[in-house]
N, C-alpha and C positions, 0 to 999 in steps of 0.2 A: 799819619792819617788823622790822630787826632787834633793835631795842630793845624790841619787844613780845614778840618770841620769847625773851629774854636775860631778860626779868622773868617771863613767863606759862609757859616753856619745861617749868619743873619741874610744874606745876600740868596743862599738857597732856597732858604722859604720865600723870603720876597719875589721871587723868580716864578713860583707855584704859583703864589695867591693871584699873584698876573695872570698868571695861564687860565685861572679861574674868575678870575676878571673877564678876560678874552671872552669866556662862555656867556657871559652874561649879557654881553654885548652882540655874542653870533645868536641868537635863539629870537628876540626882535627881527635884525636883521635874514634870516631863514625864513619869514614872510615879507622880506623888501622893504621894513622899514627901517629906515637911519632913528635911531634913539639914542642921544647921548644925555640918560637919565640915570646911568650906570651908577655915577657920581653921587649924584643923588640919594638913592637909594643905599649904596656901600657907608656914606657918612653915616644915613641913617640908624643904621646894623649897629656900627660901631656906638652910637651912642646911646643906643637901647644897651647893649652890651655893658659901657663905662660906667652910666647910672645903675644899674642894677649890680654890677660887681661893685660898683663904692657905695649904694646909700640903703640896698638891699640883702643883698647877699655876704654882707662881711663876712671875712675868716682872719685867723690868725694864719700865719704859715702858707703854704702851695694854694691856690687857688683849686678848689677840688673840679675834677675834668669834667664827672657828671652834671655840676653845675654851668659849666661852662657850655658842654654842649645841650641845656637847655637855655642857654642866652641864644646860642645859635639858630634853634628853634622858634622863640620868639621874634629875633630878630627874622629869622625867611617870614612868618607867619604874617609879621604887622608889615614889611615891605613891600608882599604879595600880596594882600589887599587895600594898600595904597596904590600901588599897580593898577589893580581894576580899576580903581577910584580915577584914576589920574588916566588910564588907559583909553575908556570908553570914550571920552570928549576928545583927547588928544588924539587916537589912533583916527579920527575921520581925517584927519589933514594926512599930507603927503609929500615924500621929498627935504627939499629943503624948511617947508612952514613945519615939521614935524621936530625937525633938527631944532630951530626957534622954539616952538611950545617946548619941549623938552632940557632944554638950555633954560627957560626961564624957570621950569621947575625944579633946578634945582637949584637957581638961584635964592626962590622964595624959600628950600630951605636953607640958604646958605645963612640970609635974611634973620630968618627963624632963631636959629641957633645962635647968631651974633649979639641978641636981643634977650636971652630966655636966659634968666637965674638957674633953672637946672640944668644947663646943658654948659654952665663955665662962662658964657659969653666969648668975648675976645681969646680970654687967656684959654679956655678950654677944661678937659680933665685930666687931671694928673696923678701918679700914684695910683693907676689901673691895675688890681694885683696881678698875680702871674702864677701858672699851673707847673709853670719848667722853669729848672735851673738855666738853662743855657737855650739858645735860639735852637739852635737843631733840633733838639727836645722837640720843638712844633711840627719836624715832619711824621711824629703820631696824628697828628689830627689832618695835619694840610694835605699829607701825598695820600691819604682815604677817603678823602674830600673830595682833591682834584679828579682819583681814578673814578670814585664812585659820579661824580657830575660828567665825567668825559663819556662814560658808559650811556648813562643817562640821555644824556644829547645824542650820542651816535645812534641807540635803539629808536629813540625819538624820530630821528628820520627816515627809518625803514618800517614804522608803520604807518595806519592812516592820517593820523594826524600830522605827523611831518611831511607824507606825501601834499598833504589839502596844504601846507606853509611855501613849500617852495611852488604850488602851483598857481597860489596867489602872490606870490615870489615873482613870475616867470610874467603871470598875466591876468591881472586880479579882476579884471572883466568876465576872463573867458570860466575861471573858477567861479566865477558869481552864476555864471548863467548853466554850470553842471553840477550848480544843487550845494556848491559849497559855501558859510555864513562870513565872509571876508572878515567881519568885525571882530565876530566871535573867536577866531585862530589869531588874529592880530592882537587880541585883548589876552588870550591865554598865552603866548608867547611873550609880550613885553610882561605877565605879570612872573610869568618863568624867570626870566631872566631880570626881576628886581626881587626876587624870594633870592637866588643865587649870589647877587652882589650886597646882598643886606646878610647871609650867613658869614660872606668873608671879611664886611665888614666889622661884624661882631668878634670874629678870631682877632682879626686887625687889630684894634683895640690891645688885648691883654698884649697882645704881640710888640706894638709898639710901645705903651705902657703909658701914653697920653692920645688924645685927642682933642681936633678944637677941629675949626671950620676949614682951614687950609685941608684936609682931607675930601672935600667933596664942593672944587671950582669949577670953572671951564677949563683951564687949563688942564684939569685932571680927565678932563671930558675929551680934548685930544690924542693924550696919551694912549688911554685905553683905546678910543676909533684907531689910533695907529697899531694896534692887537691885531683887531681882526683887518682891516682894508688891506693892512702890508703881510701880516703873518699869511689871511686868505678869508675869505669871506664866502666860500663852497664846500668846505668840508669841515670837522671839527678837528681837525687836526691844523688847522691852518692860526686861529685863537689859543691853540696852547704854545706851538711853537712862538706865535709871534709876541704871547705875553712874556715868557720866560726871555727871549734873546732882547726885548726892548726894555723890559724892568732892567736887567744886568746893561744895558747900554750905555746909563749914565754911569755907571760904574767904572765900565772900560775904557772913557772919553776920558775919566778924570786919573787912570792908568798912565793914561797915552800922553795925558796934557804933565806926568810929573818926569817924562823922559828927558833924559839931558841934552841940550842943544836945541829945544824951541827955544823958536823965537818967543818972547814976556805975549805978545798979542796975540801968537797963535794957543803957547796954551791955556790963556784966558779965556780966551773964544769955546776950546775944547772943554772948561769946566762947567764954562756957562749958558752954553748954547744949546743946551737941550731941544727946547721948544721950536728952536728954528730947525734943527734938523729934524724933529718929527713934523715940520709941516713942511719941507723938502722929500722926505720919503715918503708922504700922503700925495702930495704934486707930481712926484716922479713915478711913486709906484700905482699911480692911478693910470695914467699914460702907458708907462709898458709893462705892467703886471694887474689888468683891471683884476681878476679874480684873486689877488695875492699871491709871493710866492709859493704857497704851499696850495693846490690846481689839485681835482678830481684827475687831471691827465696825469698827475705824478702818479697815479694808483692803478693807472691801466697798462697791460701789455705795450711795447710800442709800436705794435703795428694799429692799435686800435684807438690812438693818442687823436686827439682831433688840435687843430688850430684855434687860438683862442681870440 
């Protein structure tokens, strides 16, 4: 056992902090908007995190955990109110112009960061200290992170205010006209869900033990939309599953691709092709899974199962 945690250890956590990703991405979406600002915002995290554990907070030895989980702190705090910031002008569009506004923000910070003396430029930060000896070590912080945000998100939807999110979800007219502020749950939800991807990207950080801008692309901006659209995009269990089984994907493609007897092209294709199969399971599973694998109907009796 312990040599399966010593080799899978790092792959475990990354499999969480996806799941936790996934949320951050369903809690915009749970008012119907597409926002791939996740990116964004997770770069963010991590680099309030990087600076402050290299130019602020030195230690000699373990990185101490109470100070880490106030990076975590700061980090949701300055993210969530960038959030608003960026929320209030950007949540009036809809659709696809919402997907564009929010792609180009995190381009500007991509921008930002390639530009700026303290954030590393190109090269990045490196030498981020570290609380744990060993990767595993981080499921004290990640698996009380993930339950505590899965909770979080689930209560969230069985009160008022998650009712008022899926109802301008469902028909943001008919909610405007029964008293409900469309703007207002639209703004508190996209700032929910960049408080959440700005915490993991502060763990991220020590976790990784660099950071530079490759952390928060478009391309990262795909990934995570293949979380919730494929994992499920109706329930909170649909963003955890689908983070944890798509972070480990590249993993098992590049398993598959060390098998003996591909053919040289096929396993190249399996190491390298990430991207194109997340945007074949975005194409496919939008088609015959619009709600994601993981459906309110998997949770009901089945005589009370409806068609989808």
């Amino acid at each position: 056992m312990t040599d399966f945690f010593s080799i899978y250890g790092f792959l475990i956590v990354s499999m969480l902090l996806g799941a936790v990703l996934g949320l951050s991405l369903y809690l915009p979406l749970m008012a119907g908007q597409l926002s791939l600002a996740s990116p964004g915002f997770y770069a963010l995290g991590g680099y309030i995190a990087a600076i402050l554990s290299t130019q602020v907070f030195k230690t000699d030895g373990n990185f101490p955990i109470p100070v880490l989980l106030l990076e975590m702190l700061l980090a949701g705090v300055v993210c969530g109110l960038l959030g608003i910031v960026v929320g209030i002008p950007a949540l009036r569009l809809r659709g696809i112009y919402l997907a564009i506004a929010t792609i180009a923000f995190v381009e500007i910070l991509r921008i930002l960061a390639l530009n700026l003396e303290i954030t590393g430029g190109a090269v990045g930060i490196f030498g981020i200290p570290q609380p744990f000896e060993t990767a595993i070590e981080y499921l004290w912080i990640v698996l009380p992170l993930l339950v505590i945000s899965s909770l979080f998100v689930y209560r969230l939807e069985n009160i008022r205010v998650g009712r008022a999110l899926i109802a301008i979800r469902e028909d943001e007219l008919a909610a405007d006209a029964m008293g409900i502020n469309p703007t207002y749950y639209k703004v508190l939800a996209f700032a929910l869900g960049a408080m959440l991807a700005g915490i993991v990207g502060a763990v991220s950080a020590h976790f990784l033990n660099t950071w530079n801008t490759r952390q928060g692309t478009f391309d990262v901006s795909i990934i995570y939309l293949t979380f919730v659209l494929i994992g499920g995009s109706r329930t909170v269990v649909g963003p955890v599953v689908g983070g944890m089984v798509f972070t480990a994907l590249p993993e098992i493609l590049r398993a598959a691709a060390d098998l003996p007897g591909l053919p040289p092209w096929l396993a190249q294709f399996l190491r390298d092709s990430r991207l194109i199969l997340f945007g074949l399971l975005i194409v496919v599973g939008s088609v015959f899974f619009p709600q994601g694998l993981v459906s309110p109907n998997l949770f009901k009796p089945r005589k009370f199962r409806q068609r989808t």
